[in-house]
C-alpha positions, 0 to 999 in steps of 0.5 A: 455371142447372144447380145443381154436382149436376146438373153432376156426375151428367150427367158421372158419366152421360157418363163411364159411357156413354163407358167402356160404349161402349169397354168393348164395343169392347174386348171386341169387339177381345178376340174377335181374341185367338187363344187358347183354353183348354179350347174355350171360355174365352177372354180378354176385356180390357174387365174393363182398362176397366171397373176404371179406371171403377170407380178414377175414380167408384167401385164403384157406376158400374163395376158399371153398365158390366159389367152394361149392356156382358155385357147388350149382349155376351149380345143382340148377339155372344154365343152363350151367353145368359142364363149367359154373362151372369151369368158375364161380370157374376160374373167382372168384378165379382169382379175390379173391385170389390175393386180399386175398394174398395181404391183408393178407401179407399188412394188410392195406387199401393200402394192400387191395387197391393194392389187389383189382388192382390186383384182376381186372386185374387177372380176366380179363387176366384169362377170357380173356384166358379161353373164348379163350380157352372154349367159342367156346365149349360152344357157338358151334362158330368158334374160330376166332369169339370168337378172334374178341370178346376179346378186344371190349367185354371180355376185357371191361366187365371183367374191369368193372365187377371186378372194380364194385365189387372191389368197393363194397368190399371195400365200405362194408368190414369195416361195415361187419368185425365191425358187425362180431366182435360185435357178436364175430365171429372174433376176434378184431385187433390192426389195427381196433382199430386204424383206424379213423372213418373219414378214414373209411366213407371215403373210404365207400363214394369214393368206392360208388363213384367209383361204381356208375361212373363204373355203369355208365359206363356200362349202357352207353355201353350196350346202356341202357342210 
C-alpha cells in the first residue's frame, strides 16, 4: 500500500513536471511577444508560472522548474548558451523566491501583494548587477557602455517586465489553485475556503488593470504606439 509520503512526493513530482511543462510553453509563446529593448532584452512571461509554483509547493519546487525549463530553453531554442542560462536562472530566481518566501510566511493577499514587491524590486537590483557584471562579456562592449545602459534601460525594463508578471501572477493564481484542488493535485486550505468571491474578482480585475496600464506603458517606451 503507498504510504501518504510516497503520496505526496509523487504529486510534488507531477505538480513540477506539469508547471516545467507550461513554464516552457509559456516561455515559447513569450518568444511572439514584439517588443525588444536594447536589441536584446526581451520579455519572457514563464517567471507567471513558475512563482505560482513556487506559492502552491514552495521555494525548493519553484527553483527546480527554473533551472529544468532555462536548461531545456539553453539546449532547445536559445542562442545565448551557458550565460543565458545563468542569466534566465539569476532573473527568475531573484523574482520568485521572495514572493515564495513572503507568502509562505504571510499567507495572505497582503502576504502575496508585499512578495510580489519584493519580487519586482529583487530582480531589478539582481539584473541590474549581473548585466553589470556579464553584459560586456556577452555583448563583446566595453564595460563603460553597458554603466550608461543601467539606469535609462535595465532599470526601467526590468520594473515593468517584473510588474507585468507580478500582475498576472496575482490576476490567475486564485483561478489555477481552484482548478488544482478541484482535480485533487492540492489540498483545500482553511484560507481559501474563507476568501469571498467578490475579493477574489476583485483582485482578478485590478491585477488586469495594472497589466494592461504597464503594457501600455511599455508599448510607449519602446516607440511601438
Amino acid at each position: 500500500m503507498e504510504t501518504t509520503a510516497s503520496k505526496f512526493n509523487t504529486k510534488s513530482i507531477v505538480l513540477i513536471g506539469m508547471f516545467c511543462a507550461i513554464s516552457y510553453v509559456v516561455m515559447l509563446l513569450s518568444k511572439l511577444i514584439p517588443i525588444n529593448v536594447a536589441g536584446f532584452l526581451t520579455f519572457d512571461l514563464k517567471d507567471v508560472i513558475i512563482a505560482i509554483c513556487g506559492l502552491i509547493s514552495g521555494p525548493v519546487p519553484a527553483l527546480i522548474v527554473s533551472v529544468i525549463v532555462s536548461f531545456i530553453e539553453m539546449i532547445t531554442i536559445s542562442s545565448t548558451g551557458p550565460i543565458g542560462l545563468l542569466m534566465n536562472v539569476l532573473s527568475t530566481c531573484a523574482f520568485v523566491l521572495p514572493i515564495t518566501l513572503i507568502y509562505h510566511k504571510k499567507r495572505t493577499f497582503a502576504g502575496a501583494i508585499i512578495g510580489a514587491v519584493a519580487g519586482v524590486l529583487s530582480m531589478t537590483a539582481v539584473m541590474i548587477l549581473w548585466n553589470w557584471l556579464i553584459t560586456p562579456l556577452y555583448m563583446g562592449v566595453d564595460r563603460a557602455i553597458v554603466i550608461s545602459m543601467l539606469l535609462p534601460t535595465f532599470l526601467p525594463f526590468n520594473l515593468l517586465k517584473g510588474g507585468i508578471n507580478a500582475a498576472i501572477m496575482l490576476a490567475i493564481y486564485k483561478p489555477i489553485t481552484t482548478a488544482l484542488r478541484r482535480v485533487h493535485m492540492i489540498p483545500e486550505s482553511s484560507s481559501s475556503r474563507r476568501q469571498k468571491k467578490g475579493l477574489s474578482i476583485g483582485v482578478t480585475l485590478v491585477s488586469l488593470f495594472v497589466v494592461v496600464s504597464l503594457v501600455l506603458v511599455v508599448l510607449v517606451w519602446t516607440h511601438m504606439i
